[in-house]
C-alpha positions in Angstrom: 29.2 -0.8 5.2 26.4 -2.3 4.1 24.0 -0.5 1.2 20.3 0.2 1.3 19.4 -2.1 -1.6 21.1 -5.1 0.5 18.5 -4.6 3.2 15.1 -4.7 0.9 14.7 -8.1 1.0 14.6 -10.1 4.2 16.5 -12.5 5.2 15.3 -16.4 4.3 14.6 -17.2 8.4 12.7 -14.6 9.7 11.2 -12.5 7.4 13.4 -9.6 8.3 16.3 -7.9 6.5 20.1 -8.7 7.2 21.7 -6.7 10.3 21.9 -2.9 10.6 24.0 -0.8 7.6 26.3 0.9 9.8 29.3 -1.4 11.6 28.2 0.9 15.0 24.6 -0.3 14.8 24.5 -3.8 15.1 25.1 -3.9 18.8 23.2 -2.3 21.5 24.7 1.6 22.4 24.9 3.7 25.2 22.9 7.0 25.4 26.0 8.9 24.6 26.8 6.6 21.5 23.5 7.0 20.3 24.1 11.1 19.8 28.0 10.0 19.5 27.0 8.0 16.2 24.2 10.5 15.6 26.4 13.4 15.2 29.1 11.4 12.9 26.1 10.2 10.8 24.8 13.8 10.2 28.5 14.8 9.2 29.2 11.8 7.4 25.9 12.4 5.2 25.4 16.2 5.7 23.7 17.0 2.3 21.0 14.3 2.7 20.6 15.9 6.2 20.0 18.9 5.1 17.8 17.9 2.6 15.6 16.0 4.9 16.1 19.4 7.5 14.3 21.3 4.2 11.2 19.4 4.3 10.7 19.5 8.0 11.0 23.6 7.5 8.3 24.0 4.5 6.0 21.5 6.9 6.7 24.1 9.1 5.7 26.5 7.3 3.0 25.0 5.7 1.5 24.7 8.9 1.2 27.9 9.7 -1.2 28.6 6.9 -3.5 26.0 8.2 -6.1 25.7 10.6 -5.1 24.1 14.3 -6.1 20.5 13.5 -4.9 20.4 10.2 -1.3 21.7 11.6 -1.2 18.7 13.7 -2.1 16.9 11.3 0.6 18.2 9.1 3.3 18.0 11.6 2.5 14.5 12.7 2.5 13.5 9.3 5.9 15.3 8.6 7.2 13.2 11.5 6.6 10.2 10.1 8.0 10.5 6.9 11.0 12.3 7.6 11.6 9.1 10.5 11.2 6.8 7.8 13.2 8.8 5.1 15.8 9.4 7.8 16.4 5.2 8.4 16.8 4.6 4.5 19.6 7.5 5.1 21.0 5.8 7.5 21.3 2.5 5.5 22.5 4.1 2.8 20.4 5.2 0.4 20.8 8.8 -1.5 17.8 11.2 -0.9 16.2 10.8 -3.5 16.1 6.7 -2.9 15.3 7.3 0.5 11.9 9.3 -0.5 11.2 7.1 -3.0 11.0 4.1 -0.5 9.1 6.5 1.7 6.4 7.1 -1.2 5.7 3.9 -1.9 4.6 2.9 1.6 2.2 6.2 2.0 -1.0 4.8 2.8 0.9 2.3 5.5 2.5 5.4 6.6 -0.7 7.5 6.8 -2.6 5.1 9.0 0.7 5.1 11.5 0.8 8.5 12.0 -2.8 8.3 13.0 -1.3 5.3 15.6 2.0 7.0 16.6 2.7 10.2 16.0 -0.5 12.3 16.1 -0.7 11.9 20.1 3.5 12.9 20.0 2.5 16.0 18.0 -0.3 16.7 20.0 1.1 16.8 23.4 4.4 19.2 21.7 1.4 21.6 20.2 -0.2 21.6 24.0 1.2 21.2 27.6 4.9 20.1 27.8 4.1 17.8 30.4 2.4 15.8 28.2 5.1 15.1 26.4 6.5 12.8 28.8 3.5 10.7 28.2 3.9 11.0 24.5 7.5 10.1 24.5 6.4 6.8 26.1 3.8 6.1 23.5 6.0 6.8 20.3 8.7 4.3 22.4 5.9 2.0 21.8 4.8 2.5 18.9 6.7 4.5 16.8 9.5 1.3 15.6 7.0 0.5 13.6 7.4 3.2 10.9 11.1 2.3 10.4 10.1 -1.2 10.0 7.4 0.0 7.6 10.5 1.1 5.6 13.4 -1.6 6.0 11.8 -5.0 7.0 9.3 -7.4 5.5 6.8 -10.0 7.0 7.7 -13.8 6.2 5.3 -14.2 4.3 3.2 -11.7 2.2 0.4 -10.3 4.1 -2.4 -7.8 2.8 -2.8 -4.3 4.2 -4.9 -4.7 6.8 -2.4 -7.4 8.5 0.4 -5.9 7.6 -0.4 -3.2 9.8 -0.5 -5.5 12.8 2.3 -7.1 11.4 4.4 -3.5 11.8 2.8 -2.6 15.7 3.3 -6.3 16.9 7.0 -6.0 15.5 7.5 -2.2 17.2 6.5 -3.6 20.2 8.8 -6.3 20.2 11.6 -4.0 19.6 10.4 -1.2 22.5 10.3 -4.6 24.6 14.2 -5.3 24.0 14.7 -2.2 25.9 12.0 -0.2 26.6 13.2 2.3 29.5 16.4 2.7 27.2 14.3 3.8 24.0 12.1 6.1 26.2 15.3 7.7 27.4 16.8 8.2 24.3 13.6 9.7 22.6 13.5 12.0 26.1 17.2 13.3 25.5 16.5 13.7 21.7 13.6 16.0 22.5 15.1 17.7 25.0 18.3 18.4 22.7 16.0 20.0 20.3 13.7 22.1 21.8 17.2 23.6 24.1 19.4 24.0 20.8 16.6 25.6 18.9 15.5 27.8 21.6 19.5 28.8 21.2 19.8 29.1 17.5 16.3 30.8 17.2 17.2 33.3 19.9 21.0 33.9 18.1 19.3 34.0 14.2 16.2 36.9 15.8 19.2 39.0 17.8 21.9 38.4 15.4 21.1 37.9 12.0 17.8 40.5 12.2 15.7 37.6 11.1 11.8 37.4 11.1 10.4 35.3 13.9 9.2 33.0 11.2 12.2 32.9 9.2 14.2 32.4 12.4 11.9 29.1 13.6 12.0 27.8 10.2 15.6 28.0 10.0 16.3 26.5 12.9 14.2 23.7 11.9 16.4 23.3 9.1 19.3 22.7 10.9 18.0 20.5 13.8 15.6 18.7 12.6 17.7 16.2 10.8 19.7 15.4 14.2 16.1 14.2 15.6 15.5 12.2 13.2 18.6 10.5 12.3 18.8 9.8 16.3 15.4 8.1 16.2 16.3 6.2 12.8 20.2 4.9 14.9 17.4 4.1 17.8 15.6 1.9 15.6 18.9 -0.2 14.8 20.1 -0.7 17.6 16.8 -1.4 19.8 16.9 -4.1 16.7 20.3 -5.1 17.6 19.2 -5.5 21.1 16.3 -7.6 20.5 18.3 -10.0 18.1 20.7 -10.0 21.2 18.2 -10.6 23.9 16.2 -13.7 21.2 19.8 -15.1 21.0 20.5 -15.0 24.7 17.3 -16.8 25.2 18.6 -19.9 23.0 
């Protein structure tokens, strides 16, 4: 398998790193390969998982100290990071690599969650139909804070570019397969708020927890599935757009 530090530096002819880390990613999957390979990846790496699980919990929590906006805020922000953190995962980094590449690219990351996730946090903390709108606009937008993470323009750009740089290239990859990345982000979602409905339910009857201590728990233990499944999104929606560029030779 390929290692993290292999994909820092992009490839010569396009400005963008080598193919996917994992064998399974660098061919366009199925819905049910996506959680398939999901699922092995958070068993394969379950301590880095868990890890990343930890932070989304004290965001969590964090966010119930704070005002309304501020929690959006917060949890939008959380999202981004732990996407980003959850791709260098998946190409191989240890946890503490993975954040590390995530801290360096802060303020890039700071001005995408204003773009992408703020409006997918937004609609979770309001009306659940609204999420179906929001699903469609992180499909759009949201590739671009893996690539923020794992690929490089051709040539060096300064901030302000760079930024268009990252929402011209998520677009590109939403268009390899746009209906498919809206479906996956739709099942991903949907997987989450059923299984921690469950769990939250089982840890408040069962193990006599505190609402709070139930919710963060189950954050925990979920959270890195969601992310990890957006992060194997990301490599194969890139997978599929090398594909479809190739086809088109």
């Amino acid at each position: 398998m390929q290692t993290a530090r292999e994909t820092k530096e992009p490839s010569a002819a396009n400005g963008r790193p080598p193919d996917p880390a994992a064998g399974a990613l660098d061919r366009p999957l199925r819905l049910g390969e996506v959680l398939a390979e999901t699922t092995r990846l958070y068993g394969a790496r379950l301590w880095p998982a868990i890890g990343l699980g930890l932070v989304t919990a004290g965001s969590f929590l964090a966010g119930l100290l704070l005002p309304a906006a501020a929690a959006i805020g917060l949890l939008a922000f959380s999202l981004t990071v732990s996407w980003a953190a959850a791709t260098r995962l998946v190409a191989g980094d240890s946890f503490a690599e993975a954040w590390a590449q995530v801290a360096v690219r802060i303020p890039v990351l700071l001005v995408l969650t204003a773009v992408a996730t703020v409006p997918f946090a937004l609609a979770l903390s309001q009306q659940l139909v609204l999420v179906i709108f929001a699903v469609g606009w992180l499909a759009g937008t949201g590739f671009a804070i893996p690539a923020a993470v794992m690929e490089k323009p051709a040539e060096p750009l300064d901030f302000f570019h760079r930024l268009g740089w990252l929402l011209r290239r998520s677009i590109e990859l939403a268009r390899a397969e746009f209906l498919h990345a809206v479906g996956v982000i739709s099942a991903l979602v949907i997987l989450y708020l059923f299984l921690s409905t469950i769990l939250f339910g089982a840890l408040r009857g069962f193990a006599e927890q505190a609402d709070v201590a139930a919710a963060a728990i189950a954050q925990a233990v979920l959270a890195p599935f969601f992310f990890l499944g957006l992060a194997v999104l990301y490599f194969e929606q890139r997978a599929r757009a090398l594909s479809s560029r190739g086809g088109r030779r």
